[in-house]
N, C-alpha and C positions, 0 to 999 in steps of 0.2 A: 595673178599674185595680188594681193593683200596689200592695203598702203602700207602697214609695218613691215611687211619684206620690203617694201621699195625702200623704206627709207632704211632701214637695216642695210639692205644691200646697196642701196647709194650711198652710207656713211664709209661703209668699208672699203667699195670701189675708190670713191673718191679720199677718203685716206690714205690709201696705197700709190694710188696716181700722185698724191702730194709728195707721197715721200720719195716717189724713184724720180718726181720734176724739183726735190728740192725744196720745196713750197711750204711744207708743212709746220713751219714755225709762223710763217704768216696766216694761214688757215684756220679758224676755228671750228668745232662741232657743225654749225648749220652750212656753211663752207664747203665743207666736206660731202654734208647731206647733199646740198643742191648742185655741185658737183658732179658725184657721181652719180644723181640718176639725170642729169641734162644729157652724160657721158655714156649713160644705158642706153639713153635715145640715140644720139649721135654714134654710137657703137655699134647697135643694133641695124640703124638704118645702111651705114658702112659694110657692116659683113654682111647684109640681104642683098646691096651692091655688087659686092665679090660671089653673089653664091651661098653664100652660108646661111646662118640663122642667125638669128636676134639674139633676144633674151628668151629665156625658153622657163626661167622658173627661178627659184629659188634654191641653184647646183652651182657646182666649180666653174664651168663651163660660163653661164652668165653672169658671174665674176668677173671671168676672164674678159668678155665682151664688155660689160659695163668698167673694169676696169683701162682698157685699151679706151674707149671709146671718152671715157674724162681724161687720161693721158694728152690723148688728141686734142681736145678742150682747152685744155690747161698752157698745151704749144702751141694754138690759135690765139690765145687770149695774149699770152705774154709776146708773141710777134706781132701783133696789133698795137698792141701798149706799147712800144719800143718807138 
């Protein structure tokens, strides 16, 4: 992948992660960027863990991962800050 899918796909990842944690009035654009693709990484390395695949491209599927994977991010950061 292209650094424009990455940050394409970690805008939208981590968007989506903001809004099912809540988050996403405090979040701006770069936020969201840097978010979800730390979230691609962390998600990715998560399901190679379990068996599964990473990010595999620019599909639903590594949405899904990179979005799971800033979800997890997102309720790491805010249990630490607490």
């Amino acid at each position: 992948m292209g650094i424009l899918s990455w940050l394409v796909l970690g805008g939208i990842a981590g968007w989506l992660a903001s809004i099912i944690k809540g988050t996403d009035a405090r979040m701006g654009l770069f936020a969201n960027i840097f978010t979800g693709i730390v979230g691609a990484m962390v998600g990715g390395w998560v399901f190679n863990l379990l068996g599964g695949r990473g990010v595999t491209g620019f599909n639903l599927y590594s949405l899904g991962v990179a979005t799971a994977g800033a979800f997890l991010l997102l309720t790491l950061l805010k249990a630490i800050s607490k």
